[in-house]
N, C-alpha and C positions, 0 to 999 in steps of 0.2 A: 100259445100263439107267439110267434117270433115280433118281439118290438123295438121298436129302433135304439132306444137306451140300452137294451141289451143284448145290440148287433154287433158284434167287434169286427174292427177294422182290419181288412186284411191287407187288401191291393190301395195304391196309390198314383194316381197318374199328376206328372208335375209338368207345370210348360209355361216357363216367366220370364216377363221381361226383365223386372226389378231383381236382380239376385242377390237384393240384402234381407241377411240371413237366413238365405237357402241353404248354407253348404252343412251349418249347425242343426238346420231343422229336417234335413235329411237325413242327416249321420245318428241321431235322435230316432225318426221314422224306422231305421233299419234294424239298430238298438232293439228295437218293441217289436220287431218281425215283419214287419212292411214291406212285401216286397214293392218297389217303388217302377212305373215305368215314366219315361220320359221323351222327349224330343229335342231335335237339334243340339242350339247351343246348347240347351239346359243340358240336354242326355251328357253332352260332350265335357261338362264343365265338372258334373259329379263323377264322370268314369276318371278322366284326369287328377281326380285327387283319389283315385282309386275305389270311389263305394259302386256295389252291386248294383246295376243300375238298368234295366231292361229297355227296347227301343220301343216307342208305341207302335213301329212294325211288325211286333212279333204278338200283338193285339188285331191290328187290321188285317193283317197277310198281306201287306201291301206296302210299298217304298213310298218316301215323301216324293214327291212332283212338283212342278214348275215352281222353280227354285224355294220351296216350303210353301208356298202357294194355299197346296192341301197335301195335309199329314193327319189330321185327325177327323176329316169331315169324313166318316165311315159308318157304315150302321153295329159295329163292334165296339167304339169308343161309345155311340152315341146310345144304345141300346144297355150297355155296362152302365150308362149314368142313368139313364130313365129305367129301366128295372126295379118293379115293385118287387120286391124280395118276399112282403105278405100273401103274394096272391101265386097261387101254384100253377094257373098257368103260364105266366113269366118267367116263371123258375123252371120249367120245362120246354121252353122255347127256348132260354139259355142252354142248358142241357144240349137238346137236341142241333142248337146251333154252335156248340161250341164255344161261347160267348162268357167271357169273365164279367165280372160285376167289380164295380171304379167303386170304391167305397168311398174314397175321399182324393178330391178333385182342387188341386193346385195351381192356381192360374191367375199373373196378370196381363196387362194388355200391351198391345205394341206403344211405344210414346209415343205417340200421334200431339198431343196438348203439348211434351216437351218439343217437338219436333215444329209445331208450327211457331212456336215461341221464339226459335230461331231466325224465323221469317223462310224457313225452305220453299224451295219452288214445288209448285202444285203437283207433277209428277212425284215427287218424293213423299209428299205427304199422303197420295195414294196411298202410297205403298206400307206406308205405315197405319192404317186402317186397318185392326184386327178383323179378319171373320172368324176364326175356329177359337179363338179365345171366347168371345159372346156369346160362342155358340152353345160350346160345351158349358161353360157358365151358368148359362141358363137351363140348361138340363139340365144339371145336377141343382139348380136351386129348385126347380119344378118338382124335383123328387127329393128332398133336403133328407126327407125320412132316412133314404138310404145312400145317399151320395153327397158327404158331407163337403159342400162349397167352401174353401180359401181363396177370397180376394186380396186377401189384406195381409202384409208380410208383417205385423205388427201384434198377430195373432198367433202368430208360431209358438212361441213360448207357452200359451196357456193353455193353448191346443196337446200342447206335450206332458203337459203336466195334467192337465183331462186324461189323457189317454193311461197316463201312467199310475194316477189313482184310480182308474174305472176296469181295469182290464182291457184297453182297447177301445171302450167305447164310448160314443158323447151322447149329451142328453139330447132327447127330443126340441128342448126349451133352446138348447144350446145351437143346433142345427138348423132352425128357426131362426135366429138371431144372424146366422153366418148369411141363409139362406135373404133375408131382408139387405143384409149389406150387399150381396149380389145384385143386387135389383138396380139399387141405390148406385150402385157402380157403374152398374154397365148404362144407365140409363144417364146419368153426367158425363160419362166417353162419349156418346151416339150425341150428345146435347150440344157437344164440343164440335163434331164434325156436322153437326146439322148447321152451327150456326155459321163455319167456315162457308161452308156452299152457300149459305143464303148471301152473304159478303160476297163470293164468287161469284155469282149466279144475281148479284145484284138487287136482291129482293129485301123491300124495305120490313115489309109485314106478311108474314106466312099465315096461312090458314091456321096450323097450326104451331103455336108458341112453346120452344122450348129454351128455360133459362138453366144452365149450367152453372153451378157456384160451388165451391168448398169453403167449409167452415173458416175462418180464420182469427177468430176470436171471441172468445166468449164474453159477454159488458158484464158488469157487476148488478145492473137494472137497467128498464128500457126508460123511456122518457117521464116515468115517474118509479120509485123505489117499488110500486108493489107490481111492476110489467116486468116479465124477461124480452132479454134483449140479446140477437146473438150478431155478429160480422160476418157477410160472407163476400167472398171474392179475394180482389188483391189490393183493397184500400191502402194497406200496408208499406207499399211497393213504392206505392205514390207518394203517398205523407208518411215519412219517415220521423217516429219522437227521439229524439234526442236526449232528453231530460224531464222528469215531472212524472206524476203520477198517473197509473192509467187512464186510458181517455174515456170517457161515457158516450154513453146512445148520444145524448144531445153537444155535445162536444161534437162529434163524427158529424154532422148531420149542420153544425154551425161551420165547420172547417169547410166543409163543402162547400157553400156560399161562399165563405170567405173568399177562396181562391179561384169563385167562377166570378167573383166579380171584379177582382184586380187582374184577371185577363183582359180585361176593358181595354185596359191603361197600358201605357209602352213607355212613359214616363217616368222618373221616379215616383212613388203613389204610395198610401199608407190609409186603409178601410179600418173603422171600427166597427165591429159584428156584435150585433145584443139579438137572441133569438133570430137568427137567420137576415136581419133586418139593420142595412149601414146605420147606424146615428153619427156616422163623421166620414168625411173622404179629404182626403188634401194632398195633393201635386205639388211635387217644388223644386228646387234643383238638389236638394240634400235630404236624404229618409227625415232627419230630427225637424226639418223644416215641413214637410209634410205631415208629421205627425202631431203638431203644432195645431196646423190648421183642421187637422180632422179632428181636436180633439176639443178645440174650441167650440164646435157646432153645438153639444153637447159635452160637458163635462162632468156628468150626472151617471148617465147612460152607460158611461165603460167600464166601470167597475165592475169585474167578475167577467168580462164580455172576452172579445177576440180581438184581437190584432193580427190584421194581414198587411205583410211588404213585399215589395217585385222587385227589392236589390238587396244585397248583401248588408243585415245589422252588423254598424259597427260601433266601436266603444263610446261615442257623443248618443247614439242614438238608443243605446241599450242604457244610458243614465237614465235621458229622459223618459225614457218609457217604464222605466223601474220604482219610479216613483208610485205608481198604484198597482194595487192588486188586480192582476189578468188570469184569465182560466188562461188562457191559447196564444202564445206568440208566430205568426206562420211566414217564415223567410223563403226564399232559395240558399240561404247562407247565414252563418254567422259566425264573425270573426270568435278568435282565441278569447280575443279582450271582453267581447261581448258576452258571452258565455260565461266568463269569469262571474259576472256583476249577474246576469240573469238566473245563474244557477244559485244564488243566493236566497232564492226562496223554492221551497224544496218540491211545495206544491204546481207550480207553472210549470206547463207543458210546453215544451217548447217544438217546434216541429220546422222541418225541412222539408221542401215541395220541388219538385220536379214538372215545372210548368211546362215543357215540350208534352210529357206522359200526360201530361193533365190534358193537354188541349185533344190528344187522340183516343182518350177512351169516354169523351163526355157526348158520348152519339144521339142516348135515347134516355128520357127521366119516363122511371114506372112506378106508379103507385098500385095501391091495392084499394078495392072497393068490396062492397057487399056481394062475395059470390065472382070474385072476378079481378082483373087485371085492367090500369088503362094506360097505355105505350102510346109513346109520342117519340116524336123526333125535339132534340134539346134545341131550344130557342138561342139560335151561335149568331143569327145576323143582328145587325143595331138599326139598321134604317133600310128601306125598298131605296135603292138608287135613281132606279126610273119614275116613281110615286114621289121623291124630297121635293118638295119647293117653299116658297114662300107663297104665300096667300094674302098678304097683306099689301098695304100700300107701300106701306112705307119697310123699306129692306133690314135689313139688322145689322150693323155697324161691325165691323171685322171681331169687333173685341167681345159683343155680344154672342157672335157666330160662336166664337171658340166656348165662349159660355156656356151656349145653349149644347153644344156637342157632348161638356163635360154633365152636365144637368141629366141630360137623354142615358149617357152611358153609367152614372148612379139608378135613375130612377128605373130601368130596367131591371135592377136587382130588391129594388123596394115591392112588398106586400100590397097587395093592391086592396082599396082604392089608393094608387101613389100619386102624391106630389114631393115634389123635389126643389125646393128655392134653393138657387148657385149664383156666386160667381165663375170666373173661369177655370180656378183652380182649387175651388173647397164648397164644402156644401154649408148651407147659412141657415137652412129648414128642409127640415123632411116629417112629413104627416104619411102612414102606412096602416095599412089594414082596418080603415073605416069603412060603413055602412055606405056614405057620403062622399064623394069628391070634396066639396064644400066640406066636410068634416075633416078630411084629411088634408084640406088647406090652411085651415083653422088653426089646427095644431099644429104645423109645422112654421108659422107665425108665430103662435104663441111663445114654442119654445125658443126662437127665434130672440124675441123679445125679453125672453128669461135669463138668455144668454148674452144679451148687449147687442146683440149682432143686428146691424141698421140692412133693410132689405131694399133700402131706396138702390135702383139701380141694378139690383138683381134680373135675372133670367129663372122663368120657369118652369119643368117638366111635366108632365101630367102622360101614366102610361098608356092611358086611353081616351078617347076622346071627351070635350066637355060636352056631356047633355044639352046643356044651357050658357047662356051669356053669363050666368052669374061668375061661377067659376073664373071666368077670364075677369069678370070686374070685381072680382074677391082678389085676384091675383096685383091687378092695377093699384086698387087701396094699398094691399103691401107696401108697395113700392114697386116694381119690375114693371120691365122696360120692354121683355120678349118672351116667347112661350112658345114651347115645341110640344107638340102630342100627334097621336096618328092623324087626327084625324078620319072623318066616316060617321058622322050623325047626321041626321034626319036635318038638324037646325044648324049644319055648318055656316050657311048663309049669317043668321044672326050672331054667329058666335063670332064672326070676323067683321059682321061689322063692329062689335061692340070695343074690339080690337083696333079699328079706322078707326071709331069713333076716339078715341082715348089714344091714339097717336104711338101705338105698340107697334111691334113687329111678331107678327106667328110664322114657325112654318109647322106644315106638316110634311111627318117624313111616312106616311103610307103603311107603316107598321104598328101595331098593337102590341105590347110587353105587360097582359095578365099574370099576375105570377100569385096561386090561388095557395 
């Protein structure tokens, strides 16, 4: 009985858009007796450098139409790939019909993914929508036994070198593998134009989710040594390293925050990042003065952490910063001078960001759950314009306002339960990720208090509303003067009086910032 390890390969139908290293891996196919058919450009591009080259017309009986439109949707192409070659009635239906058998099927797709990358207008990007690429594709993966599928020009060489030790012909194990990448292929093309249309078409959430992604890096471990960990997308694009050693699962995933939280800020501004969570922020007119202030909050906490800027490092600010060990330094720039002094220790990563790219691919954050996916739209707003107010008696003094704004715009980036003690331009305490508001007040006193830093006269954040009065008179004790949170409890009444009562100012600004 005829098996597919040892079918040899006779016919070859080729039709690509990519033509690297096609003109070698056909000059190779014909070598081995291949007769090869093709279309269009392709036909066009191997007869011009002279190899024997057949039309897929002289396969259909039929010219290509509206303008290549259709050239292979035929039941002669499409019958040559799905023909079981095992079963004698197939093999008699060809016969009878005249019909060649496609042994091995060459084919990628229109650039549709480069083409939108361009930004092309919608008519063009139609038209680069493969159909008879996908089509035939998937016949011949559906029949892999006998109509050995090429997606991937990456594969030609070993394909050649199969054929040339086997007699022609490839393994069952081998045609399976090709066969899986077809799938994997065509299914991230369709993934691509599924999600243009949904962008087109305006739709935030489809019934059905499909994410498009190519590998782009392999980590060395996920967020612990014994997890793998792989990159997909175009993180790359965005956050460009400079200098340092590879970046890890949790590098990737702290740069992240880093730079969604210094989009806050239009200031000069300088974040310190420890597990996804500021322990310093500070605003100033000069990066080294900024980084002063963030770094005073905590001085403990940055070592080994991240360092995020929104203006150009340069030589004053790359001194001071070089003074301790940092995983992650993250600029839009860094001078000559500064690089000089940073590249001094061989392990810091140093990274350039693209904060325009940044702000337009940060649409949707997805996690993953038991059995499933949960999509959201990314938390871009800082406050309900229409829900802001004050609530209090007594209003908040211009200097406090500015306070409370920079307070709101940290503690959205904080672990919740978050509190945030500020002044106007640095952060004095931050408590993240307790069980307790009160807990998470606690501590970011405490270290407050560890740090030198006097809270008398501070402003406070809180990401969610306070339960209780206490909160706000745990806040009072500190020292602080005003307190911003959404607002939205059951006991808002008491929470503002306790506010009246102690001669503060609250406002609520109508918004929730959980960050889970």
């Amino acid at each position: 009985m005829l098996k597919p390890e040892n079918y040899q390969i006779k016919t070859a139908l080729i039709s690509v858009s990519d033509k690297t290293g096609l003109i070698e891996f056909a000059e190779e196919l014909i070598k081995l007796g291949i007769v090869i058919y093709s279309t269009g450009g392709t036909a066009k591009l191997l007869k011009d450098i002279g190899l024997d080259v057949k039309s897929v017309s002289e396969l259909t009986g039929f010219p290509e139409i509206m303008d290549g439109r259709v050239k292979t949707l035929h039941p002669n192409v499409h019958a040559g790939l799905l023909a079981r070659l095992d079963l004698e009635s197939h093999v008699n239906q060809m016969k009878d019909l005249n019909i060649k058998s496609i042994d091995l099927l060459v084919v990628n797709l229109y650039p549709f993914e480069e083409t939108l990358a361009k930004g092309s207008p919608h008519d063009e990007l139609v038209e680069n929508i493969d159909i008879g690429g996908p089509t035939m594709l998937r016949s011949a993966a559906k029949n892999y036994q006998w109509s050995a599928p090429v997606v991937n020009p990456s594969r030609y060489s070993e394909i050649i070198q199969m054929l040339k030790d086997n007699n022609n012909c490839l393994s069952e194990e081998y045609r399976a593998i090709l066969a899986g990448e077809v799938f994997g292929h065509t299914a991230y093309y369709d993934s691509i134009i599924a999600k243009y249309f949904r962008e087109y078409n305006n739709i935030e959430f489809p019934d059905k989710l499909t994410i498009g992604m190519t590998l782009e890096q392999k980590l060395r471990y996920g967020e612990n040594p014994h997890q793998s960990s792989m990159l997909y997308g175009n993180f790359n694009s965005i956050f460009k390293k400079l200098h340092g050693k590879e970046l890890s699962n949790n590098n990737i995933i702290d740069i992240d925050a880093a730079a969604k939280l210094i989009l806050e800020f239009d200031e000069p501004t300088v974040a310190i990042i420890k597990h996804t969570n500021p322990c310093g922020v500070g605003t100033a007119p000069t990066l080294t003065e900024a980084y002063n202030k963030a770094f005073a909050t905590d001085n403990a906490s940055p070592f080994g952490g991240i360092i995020v800027m929104n203006r150009v490092v340069d030589k004053e600010t790359a001194e001071t910063i070089h003074s301790i060990f940092t995983e992650v330094l993250i600029a839009p720039k860094f001078t000559d001078e500064a690089l000089e002094i940073l590249q001094k220790k061989k392990d810091r990563r140093l990274i350039t960001v693209n904060f325009d790219d940044l702000r337009n691919v940060i649409k949707y954050d997805l996690k993953s759950v038991a059995g499933g996916y949960l999509l959201q739209t990314t938390d871009m707003l800082l406050y309900d314009e229409e829900k802001m107010r004050v609530v209090t008696k007594r209003q908040p003094t211009e200097e406090e306002m500015k306070a409370l704004m920079f307070a709101w715009k940290v503690t959205k980036h904080v672990k919740s339960n978050a509190i945030v003690y500020t002044s106007h331009d640095r952060t004095l305490g931050i408590g993240a990720g307790q069980m307790s508001r009160v807990d998470s007040s606690r501590i970011a006193v405490e270290k407050a208090k560890l740090m030198g830093l006097d809270l008398k006269g501070s402003v406070v954040g809180s990401d969610a509303y306070f339960p209780f009065a206490d909160g706000v008179l745990y806040a009072v004790e500190a020292g602080a003067t005003a307190v911003i949170q959404p607002g939205g409890s059951v006991r808002d009444e008491e929470v503002i009086k306790a506010a009246d009562d102690n001669n503060i100012a609250m406002v609520f600004t109508g918004l929730r910032h959980f960050r889970h």
